[in-house]
C-alpha angles and dihedrals in degrees: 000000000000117000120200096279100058107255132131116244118193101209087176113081129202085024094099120318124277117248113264111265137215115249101242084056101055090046092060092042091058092040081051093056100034089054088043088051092052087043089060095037085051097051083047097045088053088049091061112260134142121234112163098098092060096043087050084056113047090056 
């Protein structure tokens, strides 16, 4: 997988390991999925859907 600045992220673990990343990358690679996460939850949440069970129990 090849995010928008070029560099190769390795989504499957255990494959092969991922290159070793810059901080600054990684940090915008898990402020990338955690906002993608709140995105979907969001679009859940307006359809309707409750999510606070699974929220309680993933904490």
């Amino acid at each position: 997988v090849q995010d928008k600045l070029g560099y190769h992220v390795f989504l499957v673990a255990g494959k092969r390991p991922a290159p070793p990343l810059s901080p600054e990358i990684t940090q915008d690679i898990r402020l990338r999925r955690a906002r993608d996460a709140f995105m979907s939850a969001w679009r859940d949440a307006k359809r309707g859907y409750d999510l606070r069970p699974i929220v309680n129990e993933s904490r």
